[in-house]
C-alpha positions in Angstrom: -6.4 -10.8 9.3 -7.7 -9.3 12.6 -11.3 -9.5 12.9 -13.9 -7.1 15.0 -17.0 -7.0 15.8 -17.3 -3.2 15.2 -15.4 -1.2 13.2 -16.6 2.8 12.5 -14.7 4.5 9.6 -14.5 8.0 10.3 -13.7 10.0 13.7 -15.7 12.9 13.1 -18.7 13.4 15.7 -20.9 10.9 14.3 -18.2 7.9 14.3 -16.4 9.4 17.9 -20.4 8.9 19.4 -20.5 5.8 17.8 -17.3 4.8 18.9 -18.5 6.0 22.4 -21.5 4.0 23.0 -20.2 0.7 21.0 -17.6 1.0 23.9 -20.0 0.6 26.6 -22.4 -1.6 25.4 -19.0 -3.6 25.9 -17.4 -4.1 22.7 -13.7 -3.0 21.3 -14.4 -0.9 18.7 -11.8 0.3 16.2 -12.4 3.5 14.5 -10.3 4.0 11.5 -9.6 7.9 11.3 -9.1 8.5 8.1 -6.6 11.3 7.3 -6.8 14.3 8.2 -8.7 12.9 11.2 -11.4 14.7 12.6 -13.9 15.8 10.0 -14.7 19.1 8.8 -15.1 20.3 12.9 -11.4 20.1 12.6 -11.5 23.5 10.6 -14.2 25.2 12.7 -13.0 27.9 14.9 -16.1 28.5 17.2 -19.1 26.1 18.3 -22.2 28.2 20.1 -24.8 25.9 19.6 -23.2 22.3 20.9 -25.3 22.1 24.1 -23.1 21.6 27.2 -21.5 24.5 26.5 -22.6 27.8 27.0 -19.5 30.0 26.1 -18.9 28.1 23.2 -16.0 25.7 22.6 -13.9 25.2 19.3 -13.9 22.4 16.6 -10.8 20.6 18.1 -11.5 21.1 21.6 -15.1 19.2 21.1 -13.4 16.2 18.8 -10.6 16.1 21.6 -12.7 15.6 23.9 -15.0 12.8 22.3 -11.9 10.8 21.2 -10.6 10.8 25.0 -13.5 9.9 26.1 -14.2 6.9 23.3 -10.6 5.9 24.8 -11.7 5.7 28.2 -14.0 3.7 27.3 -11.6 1.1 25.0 -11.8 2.6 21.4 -9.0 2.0 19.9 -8.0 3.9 16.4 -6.0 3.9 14.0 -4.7 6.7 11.5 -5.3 5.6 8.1 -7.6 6.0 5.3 -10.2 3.3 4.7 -9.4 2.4 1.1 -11.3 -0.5 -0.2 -14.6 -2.4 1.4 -16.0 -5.9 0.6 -19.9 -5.8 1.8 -20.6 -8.8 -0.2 -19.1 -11.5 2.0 -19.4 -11.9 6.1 -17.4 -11.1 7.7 -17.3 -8.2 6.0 -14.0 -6.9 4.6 -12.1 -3.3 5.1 -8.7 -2.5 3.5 -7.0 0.4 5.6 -4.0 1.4 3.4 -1.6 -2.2 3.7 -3.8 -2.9 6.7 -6.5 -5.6 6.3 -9.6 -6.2 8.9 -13.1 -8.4 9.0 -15.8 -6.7 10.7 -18.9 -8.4 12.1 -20.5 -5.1 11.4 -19.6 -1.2 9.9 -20.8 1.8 11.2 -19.6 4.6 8.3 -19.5 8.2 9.3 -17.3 9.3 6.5 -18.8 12.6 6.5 -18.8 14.7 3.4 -15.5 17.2 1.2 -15.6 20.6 0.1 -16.5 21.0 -3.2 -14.9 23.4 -5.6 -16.0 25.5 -8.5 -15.4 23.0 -11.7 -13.8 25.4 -14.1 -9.9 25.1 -14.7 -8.6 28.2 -12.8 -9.9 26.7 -9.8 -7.5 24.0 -9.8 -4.9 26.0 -11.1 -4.5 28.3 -8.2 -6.0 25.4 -5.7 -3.3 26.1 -2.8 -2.1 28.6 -4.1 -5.2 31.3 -3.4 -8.1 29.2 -3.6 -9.5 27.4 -1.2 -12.4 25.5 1.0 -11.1 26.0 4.6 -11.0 29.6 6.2 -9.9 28.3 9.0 -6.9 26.4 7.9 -5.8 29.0 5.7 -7.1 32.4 6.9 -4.5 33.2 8.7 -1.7 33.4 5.3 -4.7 36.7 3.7 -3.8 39.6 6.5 -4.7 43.0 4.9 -5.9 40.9 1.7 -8.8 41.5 -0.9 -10.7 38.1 -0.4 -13.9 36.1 -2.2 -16.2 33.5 -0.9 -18.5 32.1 -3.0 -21.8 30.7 -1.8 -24.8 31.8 -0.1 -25.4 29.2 2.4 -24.4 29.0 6.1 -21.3 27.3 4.9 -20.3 30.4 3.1 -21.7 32.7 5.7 -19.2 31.2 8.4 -16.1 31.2 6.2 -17.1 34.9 5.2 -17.3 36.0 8.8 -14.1 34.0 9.7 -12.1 35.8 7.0 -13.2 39.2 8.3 -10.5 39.0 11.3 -8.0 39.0 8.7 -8.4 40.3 5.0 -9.2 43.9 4.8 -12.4 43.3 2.0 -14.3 40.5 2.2 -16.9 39.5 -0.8 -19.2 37.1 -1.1 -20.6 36.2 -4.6 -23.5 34.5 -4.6 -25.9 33.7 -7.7 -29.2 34.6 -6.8 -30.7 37.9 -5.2 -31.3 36.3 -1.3 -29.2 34.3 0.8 -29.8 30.8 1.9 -27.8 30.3 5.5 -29.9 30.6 8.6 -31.6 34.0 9.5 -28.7 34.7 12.5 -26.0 34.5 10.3 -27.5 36.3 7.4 -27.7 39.5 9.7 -24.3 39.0 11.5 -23.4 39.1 7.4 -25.8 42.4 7.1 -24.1 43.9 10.1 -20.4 43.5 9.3 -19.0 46.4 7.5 -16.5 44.6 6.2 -18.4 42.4 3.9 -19.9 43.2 0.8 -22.2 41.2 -1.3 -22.3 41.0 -4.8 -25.9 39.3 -5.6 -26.8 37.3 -8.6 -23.1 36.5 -9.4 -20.5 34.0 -10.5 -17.1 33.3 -11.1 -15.9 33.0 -14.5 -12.8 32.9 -14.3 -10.0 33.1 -11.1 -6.3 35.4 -12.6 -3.4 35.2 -11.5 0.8 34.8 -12.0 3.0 31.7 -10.0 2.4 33.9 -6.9 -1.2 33.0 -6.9 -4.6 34.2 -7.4 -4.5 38.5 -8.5 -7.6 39.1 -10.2 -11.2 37.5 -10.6 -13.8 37.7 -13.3 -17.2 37.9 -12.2 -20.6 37.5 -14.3 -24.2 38.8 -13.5 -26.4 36.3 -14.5 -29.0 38.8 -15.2 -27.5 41.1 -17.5 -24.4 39.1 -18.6 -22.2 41.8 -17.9 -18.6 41.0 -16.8 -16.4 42.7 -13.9 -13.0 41.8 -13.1 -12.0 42.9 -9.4 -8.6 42.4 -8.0 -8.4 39.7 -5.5 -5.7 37.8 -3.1 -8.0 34.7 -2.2 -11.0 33.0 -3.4 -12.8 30.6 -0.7 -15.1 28.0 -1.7 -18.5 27.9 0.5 -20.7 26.3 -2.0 -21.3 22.5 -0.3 -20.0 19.2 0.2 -19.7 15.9 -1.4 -20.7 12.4 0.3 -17.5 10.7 0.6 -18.8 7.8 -0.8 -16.3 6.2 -3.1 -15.3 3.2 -2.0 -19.6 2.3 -1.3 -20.8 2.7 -4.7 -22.0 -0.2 -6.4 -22.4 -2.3 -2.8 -24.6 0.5 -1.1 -27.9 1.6 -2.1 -26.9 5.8 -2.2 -29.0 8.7 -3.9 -28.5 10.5 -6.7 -26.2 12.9 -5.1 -24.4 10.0 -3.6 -25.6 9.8 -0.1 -26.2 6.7 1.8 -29.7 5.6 2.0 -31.0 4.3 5.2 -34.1 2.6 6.0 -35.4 3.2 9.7 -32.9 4.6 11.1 -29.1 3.8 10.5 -29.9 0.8 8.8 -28.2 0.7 5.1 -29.6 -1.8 2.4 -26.9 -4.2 3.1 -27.7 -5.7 6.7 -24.9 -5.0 9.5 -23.8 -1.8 7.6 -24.7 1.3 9.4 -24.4 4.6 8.4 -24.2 8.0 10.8 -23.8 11.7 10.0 -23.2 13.9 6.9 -22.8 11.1 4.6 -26.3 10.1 5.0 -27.9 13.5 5.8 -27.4 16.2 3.5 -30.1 18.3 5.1 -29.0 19.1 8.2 -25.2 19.1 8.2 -24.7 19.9 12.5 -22.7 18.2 14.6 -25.4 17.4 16.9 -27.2 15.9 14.5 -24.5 13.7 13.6 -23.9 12.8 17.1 -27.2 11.7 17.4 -27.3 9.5 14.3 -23.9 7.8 15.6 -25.5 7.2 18.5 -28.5 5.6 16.2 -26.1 3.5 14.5 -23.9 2.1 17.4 -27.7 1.2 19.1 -28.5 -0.5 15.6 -26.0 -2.7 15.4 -25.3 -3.5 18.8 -29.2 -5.0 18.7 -27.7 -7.0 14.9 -24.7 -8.2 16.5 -26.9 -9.7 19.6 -29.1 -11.2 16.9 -26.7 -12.6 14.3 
């Protein structure tokens, strides 16, 4: 069983950083992807507010560029999904797919997933019509009806995305003001194309084995329902910790985000955590950069000490 003194699961920005300055303090670090690799900036078109780059630069572009430079430095990676973790022995224990390591110390920036409407129509047309990634699927609704439901800046984006290729955009959200920052609300106000149904939900998503046809909304203040013919129906309503494979050997929240003490710190000592899966709040990549960052200082200063 190889052992390491670092090992990051995750390769979004918050693990890539981490990888990144774990490097040149002057250790080997191994960053287990996890697959798809990348995070969630994998699906994100445009980037304005990264600084460094004042024309912008695109989701893939800005994780290409950390993982080369991680490499430079002597990251190596592998792409495969952590699948178990044993924090209750040292050296700690990680279980990539048939691969097994000990780590001296974790850094976990396993980010957070999409979540998706519970009701069974969802899941019935998942792939086929509904979705949770604009981006990745955008492309397949030219000239289509769409829906995105949500009113946060996760919604917003996919919304605004969407407009470059289906011919009505809606966006259902249940109360009477939106929630994502004050610039995207008006880029939202200002696009013709979009249209807003306030104080709405999905009760149901219709449809044949071609996919998704028709969808049945409900105002939530006077009950009444509308059904509205629809091509695609795009998820913008949050994320999940993906915390699985932590519970019961991390202290999380109630939501099931990892809780850190001063800093990256988790309640088991040597364990780390960096980015969304810890920060529900703030959900930017620059954020999550800097927590990596956090983490990869934190346990450089544990690994000196231990």
């Amino acid at each position: 069983m190889e052992k390491r003194d670092i090992i990051i699961i995750g390769s979004g920005p918050a693990g890539l950083t981490a990888a990144i300055y774990s490097a040149r303090a002057g250790y080997k670090p191994l960053v287990i992807e996890g697959i798809p690799s990348g995070g969630q900036l994998m699906t994100t078109t445009e980037i304005e507010n990264f600084p460094g780059f004042p024309e912008g630069i695109t989701g893939p572009d800005l994780i290409g560029n950390m993982k080369k430079q991680a490499e430079r430095f002597g990251t190596d990676f592998l792409s495969k999904d952590a699948t178990a973790v044993d924090l209750q022995t040292y050296p700690f224990k990680i279980q990539a797919e048939e691969i097994s390591y000990q780590a001296r110390s974790i850094i976990i920036a396993t980010g957070a997933q999409a979540k998706y409407l519970d009701i069974p129509s969802v899941e019935k047309f998942r792939g086929r019509g509904v979705s949770a990634c604009a981006t990745c699927d955008g492309f397949f609704f030219r000239d289509s009806i769409i829906y995105v439901i949500g009113g946060g800046d996760t919604a917003a984006e996919e919304a605004l995305f969407l407009t470059k290729f289906g011919k009505e955009v809606h966006l259902i959200h249940r109360r009477d003001e939106l929630r994502a920052e004050k610039y995207m609300q008006q880029k939202i106000f200002d696009n013709p194309k979009i249209h807003i149904f306030w104080n709405s939900v999905v009760e149901e998503i219709k449809g044949s084995e071609a996919g998704v046809e028709k969808i049945l909304l409900k105002d939530v203040k006077t009950g009444e329902l509308t059904e509205k013919d629809a091509d695609g129906v795009f998820m913008g309503i949050g994320h999940s910790p993906a915390t699985k494979i932590f519970e019961n050997q991390l202290k999380l929240d109630d939501n099931g985000y990892i809780v850190c003490n001063r800093g990256a710190k988790t309640s088991v000592k040597g364990v780390f955590a960096a980015g969304d899966v810890r920060e529900p709040l703030f959900r930017q990549a620059i954020v999550a950069a800097g927590t990596g960052c956090q983490a990869a200082i934190e346990a450089d200063n544990y690994l000196q000490k231990a």
